[in-house]
N, C-alpha and C positions, 0 to 999 in steps of 0.2 A: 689647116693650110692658110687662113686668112691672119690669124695670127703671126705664121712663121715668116710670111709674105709684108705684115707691120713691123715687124722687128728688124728686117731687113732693112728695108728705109727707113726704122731709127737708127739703123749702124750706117748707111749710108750720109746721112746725113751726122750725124758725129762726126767721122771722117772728116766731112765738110767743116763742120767747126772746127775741129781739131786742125786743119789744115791751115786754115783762116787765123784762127786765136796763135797758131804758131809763127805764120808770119809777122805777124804787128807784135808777138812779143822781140822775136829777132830783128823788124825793124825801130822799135823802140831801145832794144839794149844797144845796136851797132848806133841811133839815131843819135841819141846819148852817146858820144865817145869815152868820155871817163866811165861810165859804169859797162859797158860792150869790154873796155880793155879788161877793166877791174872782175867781171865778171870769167872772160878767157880764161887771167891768169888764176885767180881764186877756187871757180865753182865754174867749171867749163860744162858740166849737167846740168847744170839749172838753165841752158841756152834750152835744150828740151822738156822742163818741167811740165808745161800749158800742153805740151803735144801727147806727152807720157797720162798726163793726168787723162784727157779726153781720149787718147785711141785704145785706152784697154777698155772703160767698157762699150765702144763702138765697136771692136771687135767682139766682146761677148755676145753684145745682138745677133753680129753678123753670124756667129758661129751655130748660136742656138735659133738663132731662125732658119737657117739653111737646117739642122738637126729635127725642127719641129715640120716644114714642109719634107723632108726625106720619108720622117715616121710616120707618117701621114698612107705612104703608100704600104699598108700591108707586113708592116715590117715591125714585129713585136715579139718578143723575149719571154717564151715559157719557163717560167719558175721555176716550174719541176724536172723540165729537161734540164735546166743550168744544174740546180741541184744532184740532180743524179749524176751527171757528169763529172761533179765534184767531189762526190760520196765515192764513186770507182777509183777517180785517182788517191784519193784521199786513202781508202784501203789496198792500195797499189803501193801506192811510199808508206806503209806502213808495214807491209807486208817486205819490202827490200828491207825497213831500216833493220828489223828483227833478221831477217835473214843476215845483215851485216855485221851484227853482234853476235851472233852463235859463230861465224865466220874466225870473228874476230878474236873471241875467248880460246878457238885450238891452233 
């Protein structure tokens, strides 16, 4: 929990840079008018680069820290149930596709 709850406020705070580092880049290129225009008309993505670079992995914090305080409450994944779950469909569509060939031969 105390983990999923640090990672949090490192996605929060990314955001924040990210936020921050984006505006001084966009007031830097419009601050500059020859490279603002030049950049528009050329590479009109790179006005997002600094924001793109910082908010994906400020979102991965955010995501896998909300993921890490969820699992946290009692909520874990048996193996063997997934498996057999898997093995019934598994001989379920195997058992159509045969059925669909003998079908298909008369």
């Amino acid at each position: 929990m105390l983990i999923g709850i640090l990672q949090i406020i490192i996605g929060i705070a990314l955001w924040c840079l990210a936020f921050s580092l984006g505006t001084a880049w966009i007031a830097f290129c419009f601050g500059s008018i020859l490279i603002g225009i030049l950049v528009l008309i050329f590479a009109p993505h790179l006005l997002l680069l600094p924001f793109a670079f910082i908010a994906t992995p400020a979102n991965g914090f955010l995501f896998l820290g909300w993921q890490n305080i969820r699992n946290v409450q009692n909520q874990t994944i048996d193996s063997d149930a997934v498996w057999d779950k898997s093995s019934e469909n598994l001989s379920q569509i195997s058992a159509l596709i045969e059925e669909k060939k003998y079908n298909h031969k008369e």
